[in-house]
MIMI-568325 format. One record per atom (N, C-alpha, C): residue number from 1; residue in one letter; atom name; y, z, x. Coordinates in pm, 1 decimal. Each point is the difference from the previous one (the first is absolute). Layout:
% residues N
{num:NUM residu:a atome:CA c2:Y c3:Z c1:X} $
...
% end
This chain:
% residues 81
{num:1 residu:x atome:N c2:-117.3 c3:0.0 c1:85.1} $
{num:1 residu:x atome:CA c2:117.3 c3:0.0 c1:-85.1} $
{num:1 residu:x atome:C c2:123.7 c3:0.0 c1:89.7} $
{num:2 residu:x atome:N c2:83.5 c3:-110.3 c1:-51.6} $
{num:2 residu:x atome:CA c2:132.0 c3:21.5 c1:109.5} $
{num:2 residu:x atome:C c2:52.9 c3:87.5 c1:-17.3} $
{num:3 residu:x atome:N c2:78.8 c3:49.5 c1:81.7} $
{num:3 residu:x atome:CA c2:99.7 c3:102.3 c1:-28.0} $
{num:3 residu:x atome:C c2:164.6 c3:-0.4 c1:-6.8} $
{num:4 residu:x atome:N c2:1.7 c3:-13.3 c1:-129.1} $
{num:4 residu:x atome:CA c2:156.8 c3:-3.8 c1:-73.7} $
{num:4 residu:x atome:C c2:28.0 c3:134.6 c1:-49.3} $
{num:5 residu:x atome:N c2:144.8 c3:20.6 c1:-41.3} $
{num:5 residu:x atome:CA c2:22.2 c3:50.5 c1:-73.2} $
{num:5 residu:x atome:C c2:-43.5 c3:103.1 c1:-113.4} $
{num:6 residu:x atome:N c2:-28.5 c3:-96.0 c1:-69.5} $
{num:6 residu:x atome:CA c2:-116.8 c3:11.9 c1:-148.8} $
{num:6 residu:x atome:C c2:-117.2 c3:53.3 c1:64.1} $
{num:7 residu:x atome:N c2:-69.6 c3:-31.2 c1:95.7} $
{num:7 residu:x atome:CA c2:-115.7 c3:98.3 c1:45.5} $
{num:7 residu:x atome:C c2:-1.1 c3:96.1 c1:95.6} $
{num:8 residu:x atome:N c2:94.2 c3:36.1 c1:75.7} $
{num:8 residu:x atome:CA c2:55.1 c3:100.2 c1:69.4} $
{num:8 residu:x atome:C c2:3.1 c3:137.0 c1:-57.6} $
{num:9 residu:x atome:N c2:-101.7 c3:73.0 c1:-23.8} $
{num:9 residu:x atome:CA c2:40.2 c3:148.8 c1:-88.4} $
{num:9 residu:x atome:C c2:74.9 c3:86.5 c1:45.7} $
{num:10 residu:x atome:N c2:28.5 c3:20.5 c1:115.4} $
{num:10 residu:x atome:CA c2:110.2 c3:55.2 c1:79.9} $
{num:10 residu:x atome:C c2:74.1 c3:-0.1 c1:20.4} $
{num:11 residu:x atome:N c2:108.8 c3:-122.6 c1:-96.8} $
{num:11 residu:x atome:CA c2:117.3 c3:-12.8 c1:-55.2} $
{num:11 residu:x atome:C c2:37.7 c3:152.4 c1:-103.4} $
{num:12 residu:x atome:N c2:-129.3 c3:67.4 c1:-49.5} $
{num:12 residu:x atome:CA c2:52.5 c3:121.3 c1:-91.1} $
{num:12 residu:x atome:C c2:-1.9 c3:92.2 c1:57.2} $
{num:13 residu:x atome:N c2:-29.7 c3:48.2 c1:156.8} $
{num:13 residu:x atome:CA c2:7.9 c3:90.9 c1:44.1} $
{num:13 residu:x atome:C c2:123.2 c3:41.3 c1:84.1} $
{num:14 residu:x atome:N c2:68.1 c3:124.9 c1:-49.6} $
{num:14 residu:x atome:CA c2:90.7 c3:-2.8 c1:84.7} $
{num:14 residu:x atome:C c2:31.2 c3:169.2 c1:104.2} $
{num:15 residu:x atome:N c2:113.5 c3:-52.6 c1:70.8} $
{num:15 residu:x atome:CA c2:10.0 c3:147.8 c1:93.4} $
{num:15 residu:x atome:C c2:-19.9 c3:119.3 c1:-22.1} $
{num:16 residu:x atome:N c2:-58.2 c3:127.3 c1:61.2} $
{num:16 residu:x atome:CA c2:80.5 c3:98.3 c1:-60.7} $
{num:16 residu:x atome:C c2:0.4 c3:124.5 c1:136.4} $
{num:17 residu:x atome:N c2:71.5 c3:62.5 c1:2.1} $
{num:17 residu:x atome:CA c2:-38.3 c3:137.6 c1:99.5} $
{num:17 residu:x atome:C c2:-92.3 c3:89.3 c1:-108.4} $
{num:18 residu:x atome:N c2:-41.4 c3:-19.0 c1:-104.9} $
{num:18 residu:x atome:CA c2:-86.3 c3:92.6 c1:-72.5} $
{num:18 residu:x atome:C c2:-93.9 c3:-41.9 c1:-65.5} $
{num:19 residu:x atome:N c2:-75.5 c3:-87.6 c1:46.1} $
{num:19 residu:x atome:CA c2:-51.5 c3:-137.3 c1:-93.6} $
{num:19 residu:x atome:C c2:-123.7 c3:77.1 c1:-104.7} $
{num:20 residu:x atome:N c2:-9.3 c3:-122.3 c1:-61.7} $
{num:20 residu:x atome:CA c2:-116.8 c3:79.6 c1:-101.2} $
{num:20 residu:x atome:C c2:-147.7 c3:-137.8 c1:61.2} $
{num:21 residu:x atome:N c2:16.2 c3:-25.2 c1:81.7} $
{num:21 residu:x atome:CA c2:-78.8 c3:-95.3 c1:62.3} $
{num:21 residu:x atome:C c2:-82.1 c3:50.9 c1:176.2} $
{num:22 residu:x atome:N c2:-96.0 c3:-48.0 c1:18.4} $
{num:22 residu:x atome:CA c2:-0.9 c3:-9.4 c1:156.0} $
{num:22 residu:x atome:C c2:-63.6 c3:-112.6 c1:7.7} $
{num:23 residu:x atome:N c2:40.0 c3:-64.4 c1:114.5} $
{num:23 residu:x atome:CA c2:-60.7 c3:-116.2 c1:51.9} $
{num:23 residu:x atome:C c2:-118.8 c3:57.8 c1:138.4} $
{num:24 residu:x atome:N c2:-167.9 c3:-97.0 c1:-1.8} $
{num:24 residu:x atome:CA c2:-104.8 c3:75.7 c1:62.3} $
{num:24 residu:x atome:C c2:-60.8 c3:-107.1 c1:17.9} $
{num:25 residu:x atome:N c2:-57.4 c3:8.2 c1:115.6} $
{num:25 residu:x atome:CA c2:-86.7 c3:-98.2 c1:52.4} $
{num:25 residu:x atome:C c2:-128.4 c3:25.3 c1:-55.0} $
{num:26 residu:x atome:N c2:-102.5 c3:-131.0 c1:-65.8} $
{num:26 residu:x atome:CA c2:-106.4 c3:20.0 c1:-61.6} $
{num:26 residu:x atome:C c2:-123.0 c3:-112.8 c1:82.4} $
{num:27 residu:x atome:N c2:-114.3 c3:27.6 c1:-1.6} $
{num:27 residu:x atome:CA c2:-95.6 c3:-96.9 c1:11.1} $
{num:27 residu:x atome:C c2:-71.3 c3:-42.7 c1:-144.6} $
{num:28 residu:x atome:N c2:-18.7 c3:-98.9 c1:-32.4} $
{num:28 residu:x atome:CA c2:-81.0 c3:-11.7 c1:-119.5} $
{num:28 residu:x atome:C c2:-93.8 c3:-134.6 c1:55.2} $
{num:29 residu:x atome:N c2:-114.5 c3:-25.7 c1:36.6} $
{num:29 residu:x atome:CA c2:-96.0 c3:-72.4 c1:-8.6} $
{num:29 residu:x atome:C c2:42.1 c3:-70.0 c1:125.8} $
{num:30 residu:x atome:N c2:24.4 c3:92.5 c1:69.2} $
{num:30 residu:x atome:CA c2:71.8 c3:-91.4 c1:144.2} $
{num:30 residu:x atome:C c2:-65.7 c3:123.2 c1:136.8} $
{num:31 residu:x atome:N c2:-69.0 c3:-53.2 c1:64.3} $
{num:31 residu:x atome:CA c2:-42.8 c3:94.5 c1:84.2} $
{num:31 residu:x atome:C c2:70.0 c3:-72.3 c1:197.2} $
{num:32 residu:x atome:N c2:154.2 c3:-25.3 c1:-18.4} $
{num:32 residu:x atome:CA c2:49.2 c3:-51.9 c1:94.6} $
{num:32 residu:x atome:C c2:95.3 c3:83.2 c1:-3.2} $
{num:33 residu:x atome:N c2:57.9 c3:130.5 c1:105.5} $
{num:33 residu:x atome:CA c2:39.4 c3:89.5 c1:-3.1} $
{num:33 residu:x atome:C c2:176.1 c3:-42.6 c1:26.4} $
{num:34 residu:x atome:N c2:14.7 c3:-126.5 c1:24.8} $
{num:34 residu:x atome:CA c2:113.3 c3:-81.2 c1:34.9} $
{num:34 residu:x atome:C c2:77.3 c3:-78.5 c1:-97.2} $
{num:35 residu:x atome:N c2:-91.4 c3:-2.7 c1:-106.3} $
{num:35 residu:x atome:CA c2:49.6 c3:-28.7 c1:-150.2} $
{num:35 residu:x atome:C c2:18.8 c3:64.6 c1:-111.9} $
{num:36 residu:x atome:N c2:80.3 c3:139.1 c1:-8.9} $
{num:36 residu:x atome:CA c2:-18.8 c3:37.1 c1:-124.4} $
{num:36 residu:x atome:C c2:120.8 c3:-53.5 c1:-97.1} $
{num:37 residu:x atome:N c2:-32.8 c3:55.1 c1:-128.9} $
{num:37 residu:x atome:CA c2:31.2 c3:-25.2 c1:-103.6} $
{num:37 residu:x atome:C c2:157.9 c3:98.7 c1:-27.7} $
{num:38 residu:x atome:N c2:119.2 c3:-52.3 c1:4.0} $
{num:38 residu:x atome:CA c2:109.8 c3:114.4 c1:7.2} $
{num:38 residu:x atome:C c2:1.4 c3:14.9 c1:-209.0} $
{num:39 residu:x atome:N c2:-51.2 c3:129.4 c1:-35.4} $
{num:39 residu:x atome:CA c2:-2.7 c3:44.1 c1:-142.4} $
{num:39 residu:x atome:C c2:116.8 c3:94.8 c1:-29.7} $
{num:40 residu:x atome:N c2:28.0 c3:-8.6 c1:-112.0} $
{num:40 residu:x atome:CA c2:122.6 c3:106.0 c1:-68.2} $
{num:40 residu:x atome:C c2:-63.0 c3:76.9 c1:-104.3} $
{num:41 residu:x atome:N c2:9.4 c3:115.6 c1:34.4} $
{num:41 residu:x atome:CA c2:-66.3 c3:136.7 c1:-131.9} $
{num:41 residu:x atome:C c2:140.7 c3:56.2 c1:-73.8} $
{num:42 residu:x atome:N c2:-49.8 c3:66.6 c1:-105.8} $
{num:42 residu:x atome:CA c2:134.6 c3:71.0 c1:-37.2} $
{num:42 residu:x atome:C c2:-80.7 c3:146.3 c1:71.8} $
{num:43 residu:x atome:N c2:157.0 c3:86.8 c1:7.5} $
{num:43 residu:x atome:CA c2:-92.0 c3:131.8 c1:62.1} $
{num:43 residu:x atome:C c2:5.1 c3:122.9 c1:-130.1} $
{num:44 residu:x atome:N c2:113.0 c3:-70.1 c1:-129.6} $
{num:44 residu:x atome:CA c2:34.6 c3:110.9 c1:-139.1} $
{num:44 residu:x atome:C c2:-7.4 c3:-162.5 c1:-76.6} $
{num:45 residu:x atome:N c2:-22.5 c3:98.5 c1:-137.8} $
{num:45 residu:x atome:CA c2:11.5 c3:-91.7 c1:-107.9} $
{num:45 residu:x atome:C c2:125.9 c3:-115.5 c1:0.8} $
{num:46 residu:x atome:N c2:-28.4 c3:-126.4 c1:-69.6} $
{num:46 residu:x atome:CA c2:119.1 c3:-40.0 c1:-8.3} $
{num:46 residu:x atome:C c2:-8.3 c3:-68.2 c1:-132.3} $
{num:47 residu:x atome:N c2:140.5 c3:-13.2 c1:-101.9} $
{num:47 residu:x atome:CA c2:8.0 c3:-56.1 c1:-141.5} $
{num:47 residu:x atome:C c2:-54.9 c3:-80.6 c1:-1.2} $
{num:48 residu:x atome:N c2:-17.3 c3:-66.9 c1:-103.7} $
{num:48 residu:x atome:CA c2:-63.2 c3:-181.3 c1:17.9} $
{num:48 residu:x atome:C c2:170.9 c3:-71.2 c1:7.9} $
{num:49 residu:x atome:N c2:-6.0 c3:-64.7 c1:96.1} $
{num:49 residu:x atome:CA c2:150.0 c3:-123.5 c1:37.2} $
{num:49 residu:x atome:C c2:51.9 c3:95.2 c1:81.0} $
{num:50 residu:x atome:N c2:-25.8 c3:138.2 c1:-22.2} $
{num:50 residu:x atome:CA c2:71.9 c3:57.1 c1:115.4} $
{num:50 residu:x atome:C c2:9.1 c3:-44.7 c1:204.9} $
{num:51 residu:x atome:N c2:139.2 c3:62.3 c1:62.8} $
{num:51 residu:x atome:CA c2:-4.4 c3:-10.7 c1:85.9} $
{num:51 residu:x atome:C c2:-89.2 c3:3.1 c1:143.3} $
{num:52 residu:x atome:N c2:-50.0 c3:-74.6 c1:68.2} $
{num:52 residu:x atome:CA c2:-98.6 c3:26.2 c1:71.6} $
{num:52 residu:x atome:C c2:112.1 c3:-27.7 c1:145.6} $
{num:53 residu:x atome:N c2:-27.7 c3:147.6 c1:85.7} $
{num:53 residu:x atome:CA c2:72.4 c3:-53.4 c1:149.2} $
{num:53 residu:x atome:C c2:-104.3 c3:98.2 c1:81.4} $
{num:54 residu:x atome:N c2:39.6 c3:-55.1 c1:133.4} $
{num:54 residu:x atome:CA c2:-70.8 c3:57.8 c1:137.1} $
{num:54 residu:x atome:C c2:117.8 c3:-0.5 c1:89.2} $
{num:55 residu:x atome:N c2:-29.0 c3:48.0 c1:77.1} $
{num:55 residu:x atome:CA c2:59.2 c3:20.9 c1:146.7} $
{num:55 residu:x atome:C c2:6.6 c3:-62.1 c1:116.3} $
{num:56 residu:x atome:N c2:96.7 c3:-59.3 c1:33.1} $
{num:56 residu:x atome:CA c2:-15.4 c3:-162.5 c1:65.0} $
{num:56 residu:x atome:C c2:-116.3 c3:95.3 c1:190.5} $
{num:57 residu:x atome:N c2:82.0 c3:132.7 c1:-27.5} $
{num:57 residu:x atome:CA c2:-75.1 c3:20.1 c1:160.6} $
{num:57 residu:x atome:C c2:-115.2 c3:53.3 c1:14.3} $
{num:58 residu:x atome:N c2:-89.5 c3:-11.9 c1:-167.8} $
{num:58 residu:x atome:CA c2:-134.3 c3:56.8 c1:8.5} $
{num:58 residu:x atome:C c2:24.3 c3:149.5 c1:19.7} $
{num:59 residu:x atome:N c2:-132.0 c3:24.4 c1:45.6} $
{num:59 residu:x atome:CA c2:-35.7 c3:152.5 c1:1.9} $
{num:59 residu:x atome:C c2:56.2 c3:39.0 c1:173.2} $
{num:60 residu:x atome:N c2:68.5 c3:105.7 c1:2.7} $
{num:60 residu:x atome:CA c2:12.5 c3:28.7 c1:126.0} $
{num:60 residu:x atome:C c2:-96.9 c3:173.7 c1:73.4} $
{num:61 residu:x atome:N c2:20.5 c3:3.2 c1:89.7} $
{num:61 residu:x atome:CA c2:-23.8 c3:112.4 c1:71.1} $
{num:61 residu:x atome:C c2:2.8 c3:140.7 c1:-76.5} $
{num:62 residu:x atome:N c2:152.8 c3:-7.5 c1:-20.7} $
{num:62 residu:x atome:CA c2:59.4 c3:115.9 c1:-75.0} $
{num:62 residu:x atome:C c2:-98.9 c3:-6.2 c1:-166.8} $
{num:63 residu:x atome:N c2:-11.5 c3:-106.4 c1:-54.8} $
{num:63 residu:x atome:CA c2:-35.4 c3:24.3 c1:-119.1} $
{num:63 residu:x atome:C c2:-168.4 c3:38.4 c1:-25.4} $
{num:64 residu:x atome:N c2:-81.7 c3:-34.7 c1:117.9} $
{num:64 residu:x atome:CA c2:-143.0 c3:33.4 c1:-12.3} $
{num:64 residu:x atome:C c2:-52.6 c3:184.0 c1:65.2} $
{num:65 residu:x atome:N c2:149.2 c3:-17.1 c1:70.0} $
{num:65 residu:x atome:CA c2:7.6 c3:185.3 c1:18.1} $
{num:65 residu:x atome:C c2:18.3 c3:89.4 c1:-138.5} $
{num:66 residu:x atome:N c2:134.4 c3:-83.2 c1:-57.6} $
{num:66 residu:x atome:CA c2:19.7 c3:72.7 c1:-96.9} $
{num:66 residu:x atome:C c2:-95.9 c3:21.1 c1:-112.0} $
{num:67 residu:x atome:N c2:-47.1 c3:-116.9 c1:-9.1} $
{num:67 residu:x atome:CA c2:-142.0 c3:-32.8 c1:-82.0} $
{num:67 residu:x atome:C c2:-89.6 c3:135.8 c1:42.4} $
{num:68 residu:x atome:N c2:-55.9 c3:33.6 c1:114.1} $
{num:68 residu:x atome:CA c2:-93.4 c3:46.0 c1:78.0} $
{num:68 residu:x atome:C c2:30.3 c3:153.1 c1:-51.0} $
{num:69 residu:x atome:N c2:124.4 c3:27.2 c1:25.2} $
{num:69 residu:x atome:CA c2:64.8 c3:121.7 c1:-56.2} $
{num:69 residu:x atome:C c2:20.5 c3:53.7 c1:-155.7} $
{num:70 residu:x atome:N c2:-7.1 c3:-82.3 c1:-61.5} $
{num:70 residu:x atome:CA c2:4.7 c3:-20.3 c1:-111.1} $
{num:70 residu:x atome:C c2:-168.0 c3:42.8 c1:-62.0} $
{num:71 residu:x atome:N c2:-15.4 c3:-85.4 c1:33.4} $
{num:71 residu:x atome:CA c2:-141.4 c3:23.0 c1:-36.6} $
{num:71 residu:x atome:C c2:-72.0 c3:154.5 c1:64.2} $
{num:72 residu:x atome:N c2:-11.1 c3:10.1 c1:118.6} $
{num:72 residu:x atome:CA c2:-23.2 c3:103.7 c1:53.3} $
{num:72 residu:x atome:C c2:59.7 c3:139.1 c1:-103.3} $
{num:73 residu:x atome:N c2:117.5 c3:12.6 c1:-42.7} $
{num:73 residu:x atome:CA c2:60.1 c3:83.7 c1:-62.8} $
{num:73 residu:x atome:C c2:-55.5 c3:46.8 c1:-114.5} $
{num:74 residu:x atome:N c2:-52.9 c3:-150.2 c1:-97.0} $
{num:74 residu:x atome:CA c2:-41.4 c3:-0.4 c1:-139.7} $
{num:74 residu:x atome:C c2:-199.6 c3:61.3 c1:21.1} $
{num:75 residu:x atome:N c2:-32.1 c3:-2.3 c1:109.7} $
{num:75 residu:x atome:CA c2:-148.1 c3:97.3 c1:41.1} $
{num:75 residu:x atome:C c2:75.8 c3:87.8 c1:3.2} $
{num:76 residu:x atome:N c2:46.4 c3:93.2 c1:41.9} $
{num:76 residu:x atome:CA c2:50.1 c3:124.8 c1:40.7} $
{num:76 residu:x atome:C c2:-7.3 c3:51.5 c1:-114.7} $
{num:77 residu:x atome:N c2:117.9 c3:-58.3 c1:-50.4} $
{num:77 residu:x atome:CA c2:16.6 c3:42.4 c1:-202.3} $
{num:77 residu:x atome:C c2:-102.6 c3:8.9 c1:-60.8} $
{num:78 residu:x atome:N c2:-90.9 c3:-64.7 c1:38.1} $
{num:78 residu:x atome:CA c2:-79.8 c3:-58.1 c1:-107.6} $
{num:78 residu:x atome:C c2:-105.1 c3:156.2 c1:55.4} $
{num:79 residu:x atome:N c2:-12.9 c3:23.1 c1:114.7} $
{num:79 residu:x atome:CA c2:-107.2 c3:59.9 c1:57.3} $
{num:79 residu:x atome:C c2:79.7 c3:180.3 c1:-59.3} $
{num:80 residu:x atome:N c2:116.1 c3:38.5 c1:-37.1} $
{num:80 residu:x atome:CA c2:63.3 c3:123.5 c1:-27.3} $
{num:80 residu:x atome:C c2:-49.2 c3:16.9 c1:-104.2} $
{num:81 residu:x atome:N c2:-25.4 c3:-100.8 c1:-94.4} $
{num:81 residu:x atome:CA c2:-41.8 c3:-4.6 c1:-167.9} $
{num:81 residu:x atome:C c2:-86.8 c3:106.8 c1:14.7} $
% end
């Protein structure tokens, strides 16, 4: 399929510093570790037509700590119950 416009789905995605999107590298039926598949998840609900954005600089350093911390925190809590 060429690629115009009209088939470009990534014309609806747009910026955000808070996105409700992440962009992730996937394999699907491809066992060539040099080709993957670049996929978009939502990471929260989103309306139907609603806004879909990501983060042009991906996931950084800081955010898989904070992640790490985050999570780490919600065992803790979870372990006081």
């Amino acid at each position: 399929m060429p690629i115009t416009l009209e088939t470009q789905f990534t014309r609806f995605l747009n910026h955000s510093c808070e996105p409700n999107c992440m962009v992730t590298l996937c394999y699907i039926n491809e066992g060539d570790k040099d080709k993957p598949l670049v996929t978009i998840f939502t990471q929260q609900d989103v309306e139907p037509w609603g806004e879909l954005s990501f983060c042009y600089s991906g996931i950084t350093d800081e955010d898989i700590a904070v992640s790490i911390i985050f999570v780490r925190a919600l065992k803790l809590r979870y372990l006081t119950f």
